[in-house]
N, C-alpha and C positions, 0 to 999 in steps of 0.2 A: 256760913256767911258772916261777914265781921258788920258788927253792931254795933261797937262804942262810939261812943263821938271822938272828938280831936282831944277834946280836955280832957275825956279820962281818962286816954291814951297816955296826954301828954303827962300825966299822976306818976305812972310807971315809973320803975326804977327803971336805968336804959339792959338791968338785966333782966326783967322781965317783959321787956319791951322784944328785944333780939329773941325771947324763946315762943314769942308768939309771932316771927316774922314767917313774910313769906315766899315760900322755897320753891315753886310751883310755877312756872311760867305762863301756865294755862289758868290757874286762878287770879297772878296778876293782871292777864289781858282780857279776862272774863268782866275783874273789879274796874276795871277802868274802862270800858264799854270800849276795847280792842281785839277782842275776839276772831272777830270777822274781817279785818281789814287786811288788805292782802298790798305788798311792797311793790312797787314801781323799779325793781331793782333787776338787773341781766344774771344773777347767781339763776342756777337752777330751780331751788323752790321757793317761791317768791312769797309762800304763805309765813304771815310773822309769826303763828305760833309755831310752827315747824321751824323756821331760823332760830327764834329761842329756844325751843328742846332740842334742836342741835347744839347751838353754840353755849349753852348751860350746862353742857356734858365737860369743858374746859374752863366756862368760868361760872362758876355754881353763882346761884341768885339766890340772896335772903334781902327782904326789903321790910323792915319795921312797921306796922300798922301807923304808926304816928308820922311815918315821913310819903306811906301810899296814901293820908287823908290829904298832901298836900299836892298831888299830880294830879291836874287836871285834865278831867276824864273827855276820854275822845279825841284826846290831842298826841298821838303821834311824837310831834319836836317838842313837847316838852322837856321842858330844861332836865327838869329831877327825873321824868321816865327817863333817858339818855345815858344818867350816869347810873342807871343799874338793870337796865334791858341788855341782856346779849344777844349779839344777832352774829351772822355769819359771816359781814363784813369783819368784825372784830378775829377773829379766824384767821381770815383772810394776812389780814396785818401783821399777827400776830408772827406768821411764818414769812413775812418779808422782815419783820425788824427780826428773825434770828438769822435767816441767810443776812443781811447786811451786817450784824454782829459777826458772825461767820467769817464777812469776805473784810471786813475790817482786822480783826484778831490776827487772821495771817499775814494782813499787809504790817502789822506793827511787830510781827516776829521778823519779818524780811527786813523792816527798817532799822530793829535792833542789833541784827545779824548783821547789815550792812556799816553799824559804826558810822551813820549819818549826821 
């Protein structure tokens, strides 16, 4: 279990800060009393630690002990949980913005071919 406070976190160098982060998705949402809460979401498993050990299988999670003393615990929207929880939506996206990558790239060979 982490122990420190914020200030002696915040002492760290930021490289011994990164070797003590955490990689774990199930101990982030254990630390932040998210554990048990389950998504509102039409994806198949709606449970959020199962959306994060899936979708952390594509975007690995490491989160600093100095920047998880500043998410406020139980809260979901939090601003700073958002930018390092993955969840399956992000998945989701990720494979529309490369088909539209995709169907863009060919349209700009056709336009180059075409001498436009």
């Amino acid at each position: 279990m982490i122990t420190r406070s914020v200030a002696s976190v915040d002492s760290l160098t930021w490289q011994e800060q990164l070797t003590g982060s955490i990689r774990d998705p199930k101990e982030l949402l254990q630390f932040l009393e998210l554990d048990s809460l389950e998504l509102d979401t039409p994806e198949a498993d709606p449970s959020l630690l199962n959306q994060a050990l899936s979708a952390s299988q594509d975007f690995p999670l490491r989160v600093p002990v100095a920047y998880l003393h500043r998410i406020t615990k139980g809260d979901i929207n939090d601003p700073l949980l958002l930018q390092v929880l993955p969840l399956k939506k992000e998945l989701l996206l990720t494979v529309t913005l490369v088909l539209a990558l995709i169907f863009l790239t060919s349209n700009l060979k056709n336009y180059k071919n075409n001498n436009l």
